[in-house]
MARFI-752843 format. One record per atom (N, C-alpha, C): residue in three letters; x negated, y, z. Coordinates in steps of 0.02 Angstrom, whole numbers, plus 50000, padded with zeros to 5 digits. Layout:
alaXYZ/...
***
This chain:
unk546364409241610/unk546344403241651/unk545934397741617/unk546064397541553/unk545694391041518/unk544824394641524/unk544924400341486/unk544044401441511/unk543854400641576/unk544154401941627/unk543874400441685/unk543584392641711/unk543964389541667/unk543634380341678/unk543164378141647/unk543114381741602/unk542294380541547/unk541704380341599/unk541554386141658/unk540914382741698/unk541234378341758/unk541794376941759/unk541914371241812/unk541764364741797/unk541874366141698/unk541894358841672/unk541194356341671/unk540794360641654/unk540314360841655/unk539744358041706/unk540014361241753/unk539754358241822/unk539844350441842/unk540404349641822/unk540754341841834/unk540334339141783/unk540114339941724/unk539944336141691/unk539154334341710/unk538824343141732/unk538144342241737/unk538134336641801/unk538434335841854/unk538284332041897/unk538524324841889/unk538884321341860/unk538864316841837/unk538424313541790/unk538294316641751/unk537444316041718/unk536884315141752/unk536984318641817/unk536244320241872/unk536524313041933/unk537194310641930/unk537184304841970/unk537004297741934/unk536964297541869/unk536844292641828/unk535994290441830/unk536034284441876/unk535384282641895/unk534874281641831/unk535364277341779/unk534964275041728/unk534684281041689/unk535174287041678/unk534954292741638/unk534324296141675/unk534394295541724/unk533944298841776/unk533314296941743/unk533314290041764/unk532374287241760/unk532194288941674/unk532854289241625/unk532664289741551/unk532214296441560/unk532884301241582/unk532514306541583/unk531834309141600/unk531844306441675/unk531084309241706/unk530404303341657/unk530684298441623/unk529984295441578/unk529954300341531/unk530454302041473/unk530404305941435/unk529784313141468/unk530074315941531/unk529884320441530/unk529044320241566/unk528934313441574/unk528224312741610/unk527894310841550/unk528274308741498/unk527954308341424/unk527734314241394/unk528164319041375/unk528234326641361/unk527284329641407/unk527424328441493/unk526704330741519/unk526064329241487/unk526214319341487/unk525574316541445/unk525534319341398/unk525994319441329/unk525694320241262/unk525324328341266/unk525644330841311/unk525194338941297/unk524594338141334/unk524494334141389/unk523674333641403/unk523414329541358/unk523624324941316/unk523154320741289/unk523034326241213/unk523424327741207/unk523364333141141/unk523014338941152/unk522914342241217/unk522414346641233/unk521654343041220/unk521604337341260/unk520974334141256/unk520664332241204/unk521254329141134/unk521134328241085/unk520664334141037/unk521334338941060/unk521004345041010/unk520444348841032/unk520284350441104/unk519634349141115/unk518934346341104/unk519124339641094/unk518354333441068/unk518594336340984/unk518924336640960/unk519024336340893/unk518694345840857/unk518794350640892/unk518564357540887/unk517704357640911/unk517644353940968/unk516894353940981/unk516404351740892/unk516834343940894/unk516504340940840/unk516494345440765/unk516864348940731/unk517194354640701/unk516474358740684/unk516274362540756/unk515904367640779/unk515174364740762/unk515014359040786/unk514394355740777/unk514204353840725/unk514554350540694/unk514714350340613/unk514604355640559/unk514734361140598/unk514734367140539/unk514154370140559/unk513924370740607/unk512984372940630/unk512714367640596/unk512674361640606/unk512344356040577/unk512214356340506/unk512834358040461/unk513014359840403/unk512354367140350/unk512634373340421/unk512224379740406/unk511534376540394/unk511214373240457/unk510634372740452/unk510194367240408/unk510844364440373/unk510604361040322/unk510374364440264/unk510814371440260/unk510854373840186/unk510114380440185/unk510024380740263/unk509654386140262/unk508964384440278/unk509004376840288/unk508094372940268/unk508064370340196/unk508404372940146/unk508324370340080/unk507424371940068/unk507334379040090/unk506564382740053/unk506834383339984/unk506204387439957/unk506434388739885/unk506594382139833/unk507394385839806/unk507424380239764/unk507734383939705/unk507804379839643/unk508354383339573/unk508894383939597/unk509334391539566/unk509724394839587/unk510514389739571/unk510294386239530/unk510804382539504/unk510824375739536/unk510284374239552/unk510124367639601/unk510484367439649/unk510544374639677/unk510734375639758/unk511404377539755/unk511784377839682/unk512444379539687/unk512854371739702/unk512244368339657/unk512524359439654/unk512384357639718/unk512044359039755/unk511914357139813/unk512404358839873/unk512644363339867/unk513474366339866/unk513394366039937/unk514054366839982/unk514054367840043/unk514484366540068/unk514664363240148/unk515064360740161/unk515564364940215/unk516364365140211/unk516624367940278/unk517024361940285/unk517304365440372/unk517554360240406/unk518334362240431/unk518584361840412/unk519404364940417/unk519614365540484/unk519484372340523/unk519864375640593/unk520584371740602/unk520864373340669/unk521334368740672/unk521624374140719/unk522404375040713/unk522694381840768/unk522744377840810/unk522834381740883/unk522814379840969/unk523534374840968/unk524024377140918/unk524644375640919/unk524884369040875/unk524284367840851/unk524534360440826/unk524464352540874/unk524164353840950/unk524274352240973/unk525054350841011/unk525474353841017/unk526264353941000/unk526384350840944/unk526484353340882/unk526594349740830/unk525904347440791/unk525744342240776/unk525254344040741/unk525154340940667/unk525984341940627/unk526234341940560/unk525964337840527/unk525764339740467/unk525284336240429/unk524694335140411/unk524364337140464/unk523904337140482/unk523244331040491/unk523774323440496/unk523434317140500/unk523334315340426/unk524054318840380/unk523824317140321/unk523544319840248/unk523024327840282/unk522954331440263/unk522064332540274/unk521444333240211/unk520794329940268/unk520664337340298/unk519824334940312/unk519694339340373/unk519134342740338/unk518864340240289/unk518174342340268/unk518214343840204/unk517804351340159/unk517724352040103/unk517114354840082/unk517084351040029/unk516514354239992/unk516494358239923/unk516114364439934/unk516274368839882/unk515514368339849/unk515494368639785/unk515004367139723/unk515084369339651/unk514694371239630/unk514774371339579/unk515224369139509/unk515874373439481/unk515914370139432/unk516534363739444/unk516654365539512/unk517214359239542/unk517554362139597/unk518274360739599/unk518684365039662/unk518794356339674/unk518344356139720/unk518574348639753/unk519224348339781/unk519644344239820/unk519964341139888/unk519704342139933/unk520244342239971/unk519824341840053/unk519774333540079/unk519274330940101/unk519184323440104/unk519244322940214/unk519134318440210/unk519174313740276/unk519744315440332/unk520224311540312/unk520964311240323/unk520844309940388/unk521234312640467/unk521224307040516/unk521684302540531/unk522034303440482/unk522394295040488/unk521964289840456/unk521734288740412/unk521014284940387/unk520784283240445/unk520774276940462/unk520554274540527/unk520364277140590/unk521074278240600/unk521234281440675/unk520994276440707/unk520974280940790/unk520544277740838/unk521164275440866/unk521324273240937/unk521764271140981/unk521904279541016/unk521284283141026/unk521474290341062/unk522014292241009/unk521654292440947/unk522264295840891/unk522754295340873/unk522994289140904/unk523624286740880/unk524064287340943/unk523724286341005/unk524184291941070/unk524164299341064/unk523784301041031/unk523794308941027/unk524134310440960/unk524634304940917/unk525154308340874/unk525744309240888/unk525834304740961/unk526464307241004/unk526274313041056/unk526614318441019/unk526494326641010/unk526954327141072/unk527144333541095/unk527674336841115/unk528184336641052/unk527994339041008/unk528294339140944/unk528794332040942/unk528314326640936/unk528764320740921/unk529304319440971/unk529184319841034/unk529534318741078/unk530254323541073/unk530204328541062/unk530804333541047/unk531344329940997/unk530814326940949/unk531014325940863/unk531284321340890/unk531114316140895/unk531634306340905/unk532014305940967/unk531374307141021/unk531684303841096/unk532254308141131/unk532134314541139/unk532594319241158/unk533204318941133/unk533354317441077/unk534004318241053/unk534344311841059/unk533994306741069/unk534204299641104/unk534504300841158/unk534034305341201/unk534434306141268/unk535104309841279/unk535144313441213/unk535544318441223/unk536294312141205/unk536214307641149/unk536734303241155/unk536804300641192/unk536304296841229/unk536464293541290/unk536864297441349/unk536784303241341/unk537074306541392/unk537754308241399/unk537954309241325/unk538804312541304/unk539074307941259/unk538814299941265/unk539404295741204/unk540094295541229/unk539924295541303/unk540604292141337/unk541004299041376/unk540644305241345/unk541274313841372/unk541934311541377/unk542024309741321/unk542894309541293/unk542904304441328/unk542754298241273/unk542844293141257/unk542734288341325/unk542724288941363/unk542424285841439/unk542974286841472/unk543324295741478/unk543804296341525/unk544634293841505/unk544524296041434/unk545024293241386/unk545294286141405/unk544894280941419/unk544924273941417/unk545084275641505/unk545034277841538/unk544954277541623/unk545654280641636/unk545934285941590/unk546634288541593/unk546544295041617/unk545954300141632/unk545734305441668/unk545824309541615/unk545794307541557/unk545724315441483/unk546404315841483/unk546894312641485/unk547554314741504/unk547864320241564/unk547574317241627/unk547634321341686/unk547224327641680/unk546644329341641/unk546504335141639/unk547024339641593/unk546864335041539/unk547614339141477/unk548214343141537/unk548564336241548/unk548964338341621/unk548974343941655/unk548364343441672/unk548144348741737/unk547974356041698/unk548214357241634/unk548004363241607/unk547494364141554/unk546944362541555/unk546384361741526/unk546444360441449/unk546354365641408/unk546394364541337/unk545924359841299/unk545854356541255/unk545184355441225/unk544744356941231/unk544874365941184/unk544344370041175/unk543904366841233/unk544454371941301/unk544034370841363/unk543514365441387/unk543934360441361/unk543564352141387/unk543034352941339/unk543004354741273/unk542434352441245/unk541874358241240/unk542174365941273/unk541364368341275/unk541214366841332/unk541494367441399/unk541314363141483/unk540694358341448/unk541154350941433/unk540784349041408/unk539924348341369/unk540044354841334/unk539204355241303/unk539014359441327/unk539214361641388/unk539004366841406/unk538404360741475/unk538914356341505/unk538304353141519/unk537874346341504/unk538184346341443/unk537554341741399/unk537194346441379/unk537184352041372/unk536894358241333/unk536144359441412/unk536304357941474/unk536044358641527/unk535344352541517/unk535694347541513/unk535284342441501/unk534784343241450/unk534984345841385/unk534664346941319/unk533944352741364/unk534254358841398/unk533754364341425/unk533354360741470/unk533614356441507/unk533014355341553/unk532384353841524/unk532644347541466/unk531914344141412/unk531704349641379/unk531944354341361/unk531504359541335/unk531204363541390/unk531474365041425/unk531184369441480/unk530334365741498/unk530394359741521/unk529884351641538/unk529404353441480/unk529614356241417/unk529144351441348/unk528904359341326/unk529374364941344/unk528884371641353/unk528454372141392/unk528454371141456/unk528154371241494/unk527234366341474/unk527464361241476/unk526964357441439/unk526464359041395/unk526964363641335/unk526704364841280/unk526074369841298/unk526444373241350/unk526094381441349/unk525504379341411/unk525444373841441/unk524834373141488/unk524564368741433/unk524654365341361/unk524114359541302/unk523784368041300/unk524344371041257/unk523994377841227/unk523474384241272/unk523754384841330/unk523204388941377/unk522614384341362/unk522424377241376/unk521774373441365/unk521254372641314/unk521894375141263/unk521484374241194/unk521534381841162/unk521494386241196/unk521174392841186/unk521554395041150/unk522194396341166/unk522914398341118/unk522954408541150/unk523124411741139/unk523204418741137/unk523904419141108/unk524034425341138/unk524724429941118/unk525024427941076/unk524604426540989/unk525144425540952/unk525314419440954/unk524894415040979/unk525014407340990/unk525494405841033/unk525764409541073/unk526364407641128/unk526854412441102/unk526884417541053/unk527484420041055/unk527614415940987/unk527274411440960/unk527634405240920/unk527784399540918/unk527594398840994/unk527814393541038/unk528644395141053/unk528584401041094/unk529364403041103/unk529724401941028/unk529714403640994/unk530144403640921/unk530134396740909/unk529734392040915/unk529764385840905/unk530334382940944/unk530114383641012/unk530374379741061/unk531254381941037/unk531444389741018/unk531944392241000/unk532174385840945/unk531844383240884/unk532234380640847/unk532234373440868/unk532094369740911/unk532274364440954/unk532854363440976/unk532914371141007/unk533514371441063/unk534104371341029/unk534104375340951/unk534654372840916/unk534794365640873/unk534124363540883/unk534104355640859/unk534544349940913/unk534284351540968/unk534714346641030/unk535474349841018/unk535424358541010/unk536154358041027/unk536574356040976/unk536504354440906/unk536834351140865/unk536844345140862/unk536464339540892/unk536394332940929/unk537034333140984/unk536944338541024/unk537604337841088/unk538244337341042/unk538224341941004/unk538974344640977/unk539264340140939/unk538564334740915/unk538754329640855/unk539114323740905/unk538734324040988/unk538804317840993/unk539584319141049/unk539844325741070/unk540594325741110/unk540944323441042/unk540944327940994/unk541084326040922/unk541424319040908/unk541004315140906/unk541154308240906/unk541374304140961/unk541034305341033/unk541614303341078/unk542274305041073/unk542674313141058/unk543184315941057/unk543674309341013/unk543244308640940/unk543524304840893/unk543694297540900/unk543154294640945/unk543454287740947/unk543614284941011/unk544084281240995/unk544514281441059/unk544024275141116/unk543654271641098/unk543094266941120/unk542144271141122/unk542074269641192/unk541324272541218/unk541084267041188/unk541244261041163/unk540574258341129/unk540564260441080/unk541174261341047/unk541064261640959/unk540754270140946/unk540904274040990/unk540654280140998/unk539774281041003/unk539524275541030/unk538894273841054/unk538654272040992/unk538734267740971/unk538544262640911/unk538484268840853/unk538984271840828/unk539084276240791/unk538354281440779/unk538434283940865/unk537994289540856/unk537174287540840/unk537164280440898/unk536374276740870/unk536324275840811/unk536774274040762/unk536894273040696/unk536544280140674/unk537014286140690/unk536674290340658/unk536014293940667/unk535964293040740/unk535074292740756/unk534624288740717/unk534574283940719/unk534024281240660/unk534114282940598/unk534654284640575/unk534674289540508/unk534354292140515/unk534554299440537/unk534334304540523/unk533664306040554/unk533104302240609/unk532504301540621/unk532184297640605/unk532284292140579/unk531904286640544/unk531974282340482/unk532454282140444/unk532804282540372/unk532524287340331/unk532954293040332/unk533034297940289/unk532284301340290/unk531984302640345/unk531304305940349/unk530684300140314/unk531034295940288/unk530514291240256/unk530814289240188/unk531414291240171/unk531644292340082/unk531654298840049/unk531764302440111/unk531634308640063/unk530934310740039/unk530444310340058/unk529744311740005/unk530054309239958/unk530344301739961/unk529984297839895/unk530754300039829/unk531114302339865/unk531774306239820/unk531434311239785/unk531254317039828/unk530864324039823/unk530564320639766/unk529804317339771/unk529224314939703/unk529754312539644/unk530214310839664/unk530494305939607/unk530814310139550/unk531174314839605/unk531604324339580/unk530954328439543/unk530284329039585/unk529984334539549/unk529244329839587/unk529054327439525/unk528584323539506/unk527734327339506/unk527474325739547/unk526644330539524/unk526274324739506/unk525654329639490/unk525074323239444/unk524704321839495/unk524514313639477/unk524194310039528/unk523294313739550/unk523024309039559/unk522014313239579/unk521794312239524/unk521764307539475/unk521544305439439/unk521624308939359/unk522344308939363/unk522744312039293/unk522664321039301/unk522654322739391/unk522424330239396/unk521704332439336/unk521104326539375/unk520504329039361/unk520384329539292/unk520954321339270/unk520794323439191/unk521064328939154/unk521594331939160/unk521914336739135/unk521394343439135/unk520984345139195/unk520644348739208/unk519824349739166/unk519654342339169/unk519034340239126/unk519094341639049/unk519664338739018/unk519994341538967/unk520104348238917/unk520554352838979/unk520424357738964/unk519804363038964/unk519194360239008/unk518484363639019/unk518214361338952/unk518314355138922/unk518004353538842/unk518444356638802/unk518984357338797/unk519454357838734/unk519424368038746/unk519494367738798/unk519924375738808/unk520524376138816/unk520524383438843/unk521674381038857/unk522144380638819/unk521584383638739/unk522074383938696/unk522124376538667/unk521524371738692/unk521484364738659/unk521044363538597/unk520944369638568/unk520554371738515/unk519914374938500/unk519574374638567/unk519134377538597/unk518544377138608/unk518254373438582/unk517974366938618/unk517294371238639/unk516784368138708/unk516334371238737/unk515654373038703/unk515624369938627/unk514924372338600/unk515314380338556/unk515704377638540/unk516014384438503/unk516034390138516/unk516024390338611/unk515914394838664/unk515454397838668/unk514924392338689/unk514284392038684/unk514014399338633/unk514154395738566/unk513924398838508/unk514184406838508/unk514914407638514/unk515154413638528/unk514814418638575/unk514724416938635/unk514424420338700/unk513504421538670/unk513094416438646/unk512484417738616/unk512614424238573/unk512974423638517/unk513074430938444/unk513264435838500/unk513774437538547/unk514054442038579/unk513304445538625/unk513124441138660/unk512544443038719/unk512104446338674/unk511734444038629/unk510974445738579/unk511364452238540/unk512124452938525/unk512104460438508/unk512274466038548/unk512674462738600/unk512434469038648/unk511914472538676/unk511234466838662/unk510714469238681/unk510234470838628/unk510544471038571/unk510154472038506/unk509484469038488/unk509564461538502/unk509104456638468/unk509414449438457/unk508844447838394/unk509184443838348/unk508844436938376/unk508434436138435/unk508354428738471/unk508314429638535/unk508614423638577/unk508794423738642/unk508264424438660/unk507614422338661/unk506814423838686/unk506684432038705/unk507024435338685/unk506954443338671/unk507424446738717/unk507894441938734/unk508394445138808/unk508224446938856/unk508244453538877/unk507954456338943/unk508104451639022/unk508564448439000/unk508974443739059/unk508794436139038/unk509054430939056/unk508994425939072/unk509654425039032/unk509734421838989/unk510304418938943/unk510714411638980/unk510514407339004/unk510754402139036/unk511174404039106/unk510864410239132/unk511284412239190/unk511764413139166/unk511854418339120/unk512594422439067/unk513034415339035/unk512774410639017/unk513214403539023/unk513264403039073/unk513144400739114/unk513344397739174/unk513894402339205/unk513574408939222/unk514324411039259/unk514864414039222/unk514894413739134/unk515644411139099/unk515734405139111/unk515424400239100/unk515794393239128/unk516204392139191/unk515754396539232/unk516024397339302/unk516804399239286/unk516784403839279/unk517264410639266/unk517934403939238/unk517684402439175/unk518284397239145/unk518534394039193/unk517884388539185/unk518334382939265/unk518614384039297/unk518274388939350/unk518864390539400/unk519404394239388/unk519544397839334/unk520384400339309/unk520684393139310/unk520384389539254/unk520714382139239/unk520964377539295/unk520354378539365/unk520564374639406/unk521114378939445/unk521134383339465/unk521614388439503/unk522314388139480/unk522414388439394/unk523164387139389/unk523344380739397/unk522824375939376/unk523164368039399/unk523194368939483/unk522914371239513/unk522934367639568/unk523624371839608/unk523844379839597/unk524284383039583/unk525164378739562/unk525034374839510/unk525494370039481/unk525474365239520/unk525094362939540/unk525134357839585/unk525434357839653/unk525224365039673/unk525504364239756/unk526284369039725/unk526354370739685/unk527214373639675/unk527554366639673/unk527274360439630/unk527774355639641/unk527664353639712/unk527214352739742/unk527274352239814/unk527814355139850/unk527964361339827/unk528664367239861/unk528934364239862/unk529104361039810/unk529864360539750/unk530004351839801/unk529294350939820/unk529744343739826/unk529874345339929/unk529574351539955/unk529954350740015/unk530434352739996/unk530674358639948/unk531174361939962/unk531924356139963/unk531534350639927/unk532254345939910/unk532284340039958/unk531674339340001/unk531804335240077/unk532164340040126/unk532174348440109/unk532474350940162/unk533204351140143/unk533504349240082/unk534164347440052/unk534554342340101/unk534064337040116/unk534314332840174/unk534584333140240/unk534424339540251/unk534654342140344/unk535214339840364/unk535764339640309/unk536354338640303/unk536634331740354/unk536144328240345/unk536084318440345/unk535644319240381/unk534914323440408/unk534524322740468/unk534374329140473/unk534544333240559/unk534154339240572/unk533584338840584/unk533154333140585/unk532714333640583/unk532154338040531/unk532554336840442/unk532164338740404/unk532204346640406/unk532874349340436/unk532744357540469/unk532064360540500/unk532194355140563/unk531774357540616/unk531054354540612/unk530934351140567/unk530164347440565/unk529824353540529/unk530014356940448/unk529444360740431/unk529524367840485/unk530034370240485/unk529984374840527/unk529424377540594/unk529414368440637/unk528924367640685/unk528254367640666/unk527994363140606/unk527504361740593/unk527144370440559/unk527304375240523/unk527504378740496/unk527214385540554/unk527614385740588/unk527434388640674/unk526674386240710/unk526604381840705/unk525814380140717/unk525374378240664/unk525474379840603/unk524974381340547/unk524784374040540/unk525284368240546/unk524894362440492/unk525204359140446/unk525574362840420/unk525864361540367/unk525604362440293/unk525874361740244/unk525674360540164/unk525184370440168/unk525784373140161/unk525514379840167/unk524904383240203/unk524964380240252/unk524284382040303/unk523634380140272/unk523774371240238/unk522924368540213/unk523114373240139/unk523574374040093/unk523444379340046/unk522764384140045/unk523174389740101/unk522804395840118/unk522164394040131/unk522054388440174/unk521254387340183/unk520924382740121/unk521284380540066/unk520824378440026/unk520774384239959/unk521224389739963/unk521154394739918/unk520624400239948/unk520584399740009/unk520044406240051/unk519204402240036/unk519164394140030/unk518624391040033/unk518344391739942/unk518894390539919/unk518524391839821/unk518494399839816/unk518874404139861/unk518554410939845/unk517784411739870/unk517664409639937/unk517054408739949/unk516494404439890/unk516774400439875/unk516464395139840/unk516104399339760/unk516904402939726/unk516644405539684/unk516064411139698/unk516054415739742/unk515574421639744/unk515144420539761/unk515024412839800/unk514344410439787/unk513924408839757/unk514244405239712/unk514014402339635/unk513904407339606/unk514374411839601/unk514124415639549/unk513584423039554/unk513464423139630/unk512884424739654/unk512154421839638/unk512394415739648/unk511674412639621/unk511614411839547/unk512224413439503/unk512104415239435/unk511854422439417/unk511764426939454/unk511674430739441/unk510694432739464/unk510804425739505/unk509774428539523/unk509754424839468/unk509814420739419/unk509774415739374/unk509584422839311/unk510224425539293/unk510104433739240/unk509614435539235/unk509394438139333/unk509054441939330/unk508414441739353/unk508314433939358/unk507484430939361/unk506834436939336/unk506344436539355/unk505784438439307/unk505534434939263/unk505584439239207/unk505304434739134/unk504704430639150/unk504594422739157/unk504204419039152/unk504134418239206/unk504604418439267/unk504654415539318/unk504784405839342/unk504714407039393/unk504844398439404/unk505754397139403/unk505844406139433/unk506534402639447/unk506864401139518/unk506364398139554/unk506474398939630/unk506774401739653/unk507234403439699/unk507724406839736/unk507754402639812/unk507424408839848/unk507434405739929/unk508184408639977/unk508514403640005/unk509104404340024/unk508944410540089/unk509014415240078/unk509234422340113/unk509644424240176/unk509804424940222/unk510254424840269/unk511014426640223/unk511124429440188/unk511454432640162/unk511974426340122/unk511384422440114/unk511794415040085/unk512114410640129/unk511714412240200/unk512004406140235/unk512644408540284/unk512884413840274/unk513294416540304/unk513914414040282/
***
């Protein structure tokens, strides 16, 4: 009998929710918001992929009107990429504003990636950071309080949570009924903000795997609202006043979406500390003079690699080397640096881990910090995502360089040296 009132309660609740004029109009803005942000985020990521594309032809055809130049010239002369962007960060599109867009790979240096678009955002950019994403994250779960402060706590004060007690109706019953249709309310906004998502993503050239990580996304939403519902009968159940029930839960809404998501970085850095740009490069510069052992230092190298090279080739002056001796420096230097730069930069993004892993310590106090990397994470703009693409760009980077150290070797004796960029380079 008591299970049998769970979808009655349910029903009673969903339609009282659906007669509530004021919830009404919240709702349908929210959800005409939800439409906008995925067209303006289609459009965005559109002008922003064109520009991307043009940029990187613009780029090629810079490197491939050099004409002949020194092989080492043209490593310094280095080359530029432009960081792809998934169909799906239009939904979320993570960290992405504060993460740049452009890198350059060169010689002898594992740069950063530079030109942030938060760095003087436009007015488009700053409507196009209210995502689908965001809207799920803050506003939705607003609604979801607004919707269930006053479950209990409304009928309680009216004398009706008695007459149901009365009338049979267990708790239990009252309180899954209950989320069962705040839980209705929670589906519709997802249902609205899938929907959305998946006509931003059809526009911006999303495929199979791009929507079956939409679904998994949209999946960890749905348990985001529904722990918002459960939090907020929760606290109606508990207090015997719909305001103080109200107050409470807004209380804990700006916690846990706008508080805590702005102390925890600075907890995380404070817990597990990385080196700034500055103190990175020097550590790095450092060890390229000293060596890793510190004791190392680069003429000593020098000198070592000269005795080693002239007896493998059994002569006693570099003039007499069948190869080019400056190439054979250059791509050990290579070789060093970039070990040197790879484990710093290695160390660097582990404390990066270390310091989400301890903003995701917070979930506790905001689900948000659950459901934010998770989302971002799902559409590839998260810490991990620019990782992979700045470790795939210094692999490129290195086999270039050290390609062009190797026409350097293997010059002809009493050559100029010249090296004309090849299709093979500009690829």
């Amino acid at each position: 009998m008591t299970g049998a009132l769970v979808p009655v309660i349910a029903r009673q609740q969903w339609r009282l929710l659906v007669r509530d004029r004021r919830l009404a109009v919240l709702a349908l803005s929210l959800l005409l918001a939800l439409l906008a942000a995925g067209i303006a985020g289609a459009a965005l990521h559109g002008a922003r992929e064109e520009e991307r594309r043009a940029a990187q032809a613009q780029e090629a055809r810079v490197w491939a009107s050099q004409g002949p130049a020194n092989p080492h010239g043209a490593a310094h002369f280095g080359r530029y990429f432009f960081k792809p962007v998934s169909p799906l960060a239009v939904v979320d599109p993570g960290l992405l504003p504060q993460l740049g867009t452009s890198l350059k790979v060169e010689a002898h240096a594992n740069n950063p990636a530079r030109n942030r678009t938060i760095d003087g955002g436009t007015a488009l950019d700053r409507f196009g950071a209210l995502s689908p994403a965001t809207m799920l994250q803050l506003f939705a779960p607003l609604l979801v309080i607004l919707s269930g402060f006053s479950a209990f706590s409304g009928e309680r004060a009216r004398g009706l949570l008695r007459q149901e007690l009365a009338a049979g109706a267990s708790p239990a019953a009252l309180m899954a009924g209950r989320l069962g249709g705040l839980g209705a309310t929670a589906g519709l906004l997802l249902a609205v903000a899938t929907l959305a998502s998946a006509l931003a993503l059809a526009g911006s050239g999303g495929g199979l795997t791009e929507f079956s990580a939409l679904l998994w996304m949209m999946l960890g939403y749905g348990l985001y609202l529904l722990a918002f519902a459960a939090l907020t009968l929760a606290a109606s159940a508990a207090f015997a006043s719909a305001r103080t029930a109200l107050v409470v839960l807004l209380a804990f809404w700006a916690m846990a979406t706008l508080f805590v998501p702005r102390i925890a970085p600075t907890v995380a850095e404070a817990l597990a500390p990385t080196a700034s740009g500055p103190a990175f490069e020097a550590a790095v510069t450092r060890e390229v003079r000293e060596g890793p052992s510190g004791h190392d230092p680069q003429d000593a190298r020098l000198d070592r690699l000269r005795r080693t090279t002239m007896q493998r080739y059994g002569v006693s002056k570099l003039e007499d080397l069948p190869i080019d001796f400056n190439g054979i420096a250059l791509s050990a230097g290579e070789q060093l640096s970039t070990a040197i730069y790879r484990r710093h930069f290695a160390a660097l993004y582990d404390g990066y881990d270390r310091q989400a892993a301890i903003q995701r310590g917070f979930s506790l106090l905001s689900p948000l910090q659950a459901v934010r990397p998770w989302s971002a994470a799902l559409a590839q703009s998260d810490q991990y995502a620019h990782r992979r693409f700045l470790e795939q760009a210094d692999g490129f980077r290195y086999d270039l360089v050290q390609t062009l150290n190797r026409a350097i070797i293997h010059r002809p004796k009493g050559g100029e040296g010249h090296h004309r960029c090849d299709p093979g380079f500009r690829k």
